[in-house]
C-alpha positions in Angstrom: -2.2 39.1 -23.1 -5.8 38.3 -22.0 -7.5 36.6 -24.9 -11.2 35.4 -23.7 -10.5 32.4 -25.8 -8.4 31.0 -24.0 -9.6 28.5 -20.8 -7.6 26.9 -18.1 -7.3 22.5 -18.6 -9.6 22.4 -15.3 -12.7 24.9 -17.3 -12.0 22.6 -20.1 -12.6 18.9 -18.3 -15.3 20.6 -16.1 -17.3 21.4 -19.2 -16.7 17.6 -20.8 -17.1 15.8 -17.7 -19.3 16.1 -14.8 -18.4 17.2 -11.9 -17.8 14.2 -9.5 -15.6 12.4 -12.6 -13.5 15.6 -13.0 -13.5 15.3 -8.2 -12.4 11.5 -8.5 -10.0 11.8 -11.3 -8.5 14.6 -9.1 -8.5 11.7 -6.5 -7.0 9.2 -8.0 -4.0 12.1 -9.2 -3.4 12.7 -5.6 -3.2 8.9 -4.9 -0.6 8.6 -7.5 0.8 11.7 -7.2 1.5 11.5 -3.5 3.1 8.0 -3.6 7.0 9.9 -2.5 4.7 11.2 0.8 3.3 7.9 1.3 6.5 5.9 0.9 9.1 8.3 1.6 11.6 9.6 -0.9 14.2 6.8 -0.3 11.6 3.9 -1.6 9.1 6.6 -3.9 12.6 7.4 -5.8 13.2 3.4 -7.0 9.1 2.6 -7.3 5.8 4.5 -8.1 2.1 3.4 -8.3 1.1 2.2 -11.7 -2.8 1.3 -11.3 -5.4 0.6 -8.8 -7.4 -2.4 -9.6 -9.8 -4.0 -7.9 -9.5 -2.5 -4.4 -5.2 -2.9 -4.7 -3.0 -0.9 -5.2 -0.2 -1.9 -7.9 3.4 -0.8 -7.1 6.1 -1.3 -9.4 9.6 -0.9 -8.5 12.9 -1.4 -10.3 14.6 -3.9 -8.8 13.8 -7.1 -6.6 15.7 -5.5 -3.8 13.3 -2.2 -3.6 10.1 -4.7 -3.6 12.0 -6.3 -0.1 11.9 -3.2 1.3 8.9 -2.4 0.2 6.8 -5.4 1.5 8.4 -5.0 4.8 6.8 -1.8 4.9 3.7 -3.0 3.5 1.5 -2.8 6.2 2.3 0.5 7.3 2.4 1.6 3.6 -1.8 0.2 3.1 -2.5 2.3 6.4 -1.3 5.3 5.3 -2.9 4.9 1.9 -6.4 3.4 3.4 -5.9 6.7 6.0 -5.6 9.2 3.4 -7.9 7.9 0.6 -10.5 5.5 2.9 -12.6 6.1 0.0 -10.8 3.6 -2.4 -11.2 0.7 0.2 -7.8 -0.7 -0.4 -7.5 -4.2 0.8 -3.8 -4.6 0.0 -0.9 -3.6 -2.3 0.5 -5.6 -5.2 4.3 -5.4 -5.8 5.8 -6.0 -9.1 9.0 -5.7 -10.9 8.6 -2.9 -13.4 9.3 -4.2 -16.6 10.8 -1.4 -18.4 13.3 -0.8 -15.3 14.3 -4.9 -15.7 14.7 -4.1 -19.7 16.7 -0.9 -19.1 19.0 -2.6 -16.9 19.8 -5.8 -18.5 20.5 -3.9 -21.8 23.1 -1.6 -19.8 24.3 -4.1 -18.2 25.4 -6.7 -20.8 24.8 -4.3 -23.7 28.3 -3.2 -24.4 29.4 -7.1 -23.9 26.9 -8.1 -26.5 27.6 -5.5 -28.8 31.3 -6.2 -28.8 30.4 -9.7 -29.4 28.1 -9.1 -32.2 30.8 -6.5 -34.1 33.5 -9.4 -33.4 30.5 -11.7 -35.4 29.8 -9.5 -38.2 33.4 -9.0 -38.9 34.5 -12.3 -39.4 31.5 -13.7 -41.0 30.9 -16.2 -39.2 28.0 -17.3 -36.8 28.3 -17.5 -33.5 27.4 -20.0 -30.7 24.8 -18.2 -29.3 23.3 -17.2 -32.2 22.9 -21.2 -33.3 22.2 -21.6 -29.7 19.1 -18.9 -30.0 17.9 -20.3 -33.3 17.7 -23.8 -31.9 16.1 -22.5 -29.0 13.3 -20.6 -30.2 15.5 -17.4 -29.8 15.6 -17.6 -26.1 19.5 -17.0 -24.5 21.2 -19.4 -22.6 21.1 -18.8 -18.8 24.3 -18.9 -18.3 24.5 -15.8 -20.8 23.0 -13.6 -18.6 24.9 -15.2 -15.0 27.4 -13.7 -13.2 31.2 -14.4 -13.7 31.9 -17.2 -11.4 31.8 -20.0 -10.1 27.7 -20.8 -10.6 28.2 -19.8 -14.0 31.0 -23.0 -14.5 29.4 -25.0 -13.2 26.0 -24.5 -15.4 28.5 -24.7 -18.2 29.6 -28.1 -17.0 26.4 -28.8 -16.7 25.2 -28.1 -20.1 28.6 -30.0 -21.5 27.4 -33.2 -19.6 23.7 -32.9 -20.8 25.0 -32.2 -24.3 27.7 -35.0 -24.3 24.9 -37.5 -23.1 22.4 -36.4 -25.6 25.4 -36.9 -28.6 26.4 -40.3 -27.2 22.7 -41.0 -26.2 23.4 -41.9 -22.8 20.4 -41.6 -20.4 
């Protein structure tokens, strides 16, 4: 089926763009595209370029651990960039937890615990502690909502009993 009509996506931005914006937005897609070659599929699978801004590169990755691993490879990581694109004049690379990644995994990892605490709430009627907790607090959680079983948890909890127990008896 050869219809005339039709054009390829390259004809297409070749005819609204000039030439060297159409060459250096090819570029810039082999910058980001080649991010697993640059970083190796180990680190490329749990990060990936987001932007390039003012001569850095911006890396985000999913969890603080990755960005370790990452900035001890992160001078070997700007040579091989600067060597393949020495047109971009990289002068370093910005790490950053990726924000959807951070969302994603806090939801899966308390969501079912929340949800069965809010079911719980909406059955019995009654409000919760951490939902007067949230209200008096602007609607930000309690730290030791989102802590680990354990003992650091306790002892933030004891902590927050004394500091509450003082404010009530208004002990300084």
């Amino acid at each position: 089926m050869d219809d005339s009509r039709i054009k390829n996506i390259s004809s297409l931005l070749t005819a609204f763009f000039d030439h060297e914006t159409v060459r250096q937005g090819k570029r810039y897609a082999d910058v980001f595209g080649g991010w697993t070659r640059i970083a190796g599929d180990r680190l490329a699978a749990h990060s990936r370029i987001v932007e390039i801004e003012r001569n850095f590169l911006i890396v985000e990755a999913e969890h603080p651990g990755w960005i370790q691993l990452l900035q001890l490879r992160q001078s070997e990581l700007l040579a091989s960039v600067q060597r393949r694109f020495p047109e971009l004049s990289l002068r370093g690379i910005v790490f950053r937890l990726s924000h959807e990644e951070a969302k994603e995994a806090s939801i899966s990892a308390h969501g079912a615990e929340a949800e069965s605490k809010e079911q719980e709430v909406r059955s019995s009627g009654v409000e919760s502690e951490a939902q007067a907790g949230e209200e008096s607090a602007g609607g930000r959680d309690f730290l030791g909502d989102t802590l680990p079983e354990g003992e650091f948890k306790a002892s933030i909890e004891r902590l927050k009993a004394a500091v509450d127990e003082r404010a009530r008896t208004g002990r300084r």
